[in-house]
N, C-alpha and C positions, 0 to 999 in steps of 0.2 A: 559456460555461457550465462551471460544475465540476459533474461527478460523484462519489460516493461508489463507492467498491471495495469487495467482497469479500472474505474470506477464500478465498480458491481452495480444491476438493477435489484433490489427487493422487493419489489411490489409495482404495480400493473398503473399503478399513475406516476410513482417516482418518474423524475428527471432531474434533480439535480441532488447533491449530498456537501454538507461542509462538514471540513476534518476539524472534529475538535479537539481532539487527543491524540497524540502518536503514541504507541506503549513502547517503542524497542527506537534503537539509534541504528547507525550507519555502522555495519561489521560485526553486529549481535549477530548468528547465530539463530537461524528462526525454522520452524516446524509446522509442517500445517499442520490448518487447523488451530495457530495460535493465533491470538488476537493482536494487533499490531496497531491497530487504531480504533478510534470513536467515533463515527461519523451521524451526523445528526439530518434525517430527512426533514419533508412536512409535517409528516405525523410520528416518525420515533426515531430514539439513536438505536444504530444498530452495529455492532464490533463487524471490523472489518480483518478476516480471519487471512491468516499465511495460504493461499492455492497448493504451495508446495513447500519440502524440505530446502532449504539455502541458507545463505547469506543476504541478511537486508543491507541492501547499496546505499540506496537514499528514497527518500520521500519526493515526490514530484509535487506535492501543495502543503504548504503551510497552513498549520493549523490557522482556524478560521476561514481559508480559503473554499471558496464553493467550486466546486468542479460538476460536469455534467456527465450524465451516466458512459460510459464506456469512454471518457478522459482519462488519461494517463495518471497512475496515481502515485507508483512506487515500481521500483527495483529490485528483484531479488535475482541473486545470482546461486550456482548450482552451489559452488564450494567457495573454498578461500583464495583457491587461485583465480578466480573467475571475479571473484569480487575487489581480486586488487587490482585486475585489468580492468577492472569497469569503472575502478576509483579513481585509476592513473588517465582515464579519460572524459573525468567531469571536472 
């Protein structure tokens, strides 16, 4: 199964985060707890870490893109199987 991610909150005024780094592509391999992107609030950048063991699907913003907290950010799916069914329907 692939699930869809959030934009995480890290702090008590955030509302909004723009991606300015992806570290992994579509079909890496990913672990949590690994960092998978850069995303830059008001006041810091802060690595936006794997929730879970998977496969990363795709990215839902381009970097530079600003998304709002608990907006959709990424894909990751359980395994390999899962991520080619989630591939073969984007």
């Amino acid at each position: 199964m692939a699930e869809t991610y959030p934009m995480p909150k890290w702090g008590l005024s955030m509302e909004e985060g723009t991606v300015t780094e992806w570290q992994v592509k579509p079909g890496e391999p990913v672990t949590e707890g690994q960092v998978l992107a850069i995303v830059a609030t008001d006041k810091i950048e802060v690595e936006l870490e794997s929730p879970v063991d998977g496969v990363f699907v795709r990215a839902l913003a381009a970097e530079g893109d600003e998304l709002a907290v608990g907006a959709p950010v990424m894909v990751i799916a359980t395994d390999q199987a899962d991520y080619e069914s989630a591939s073969a329907g984007s």
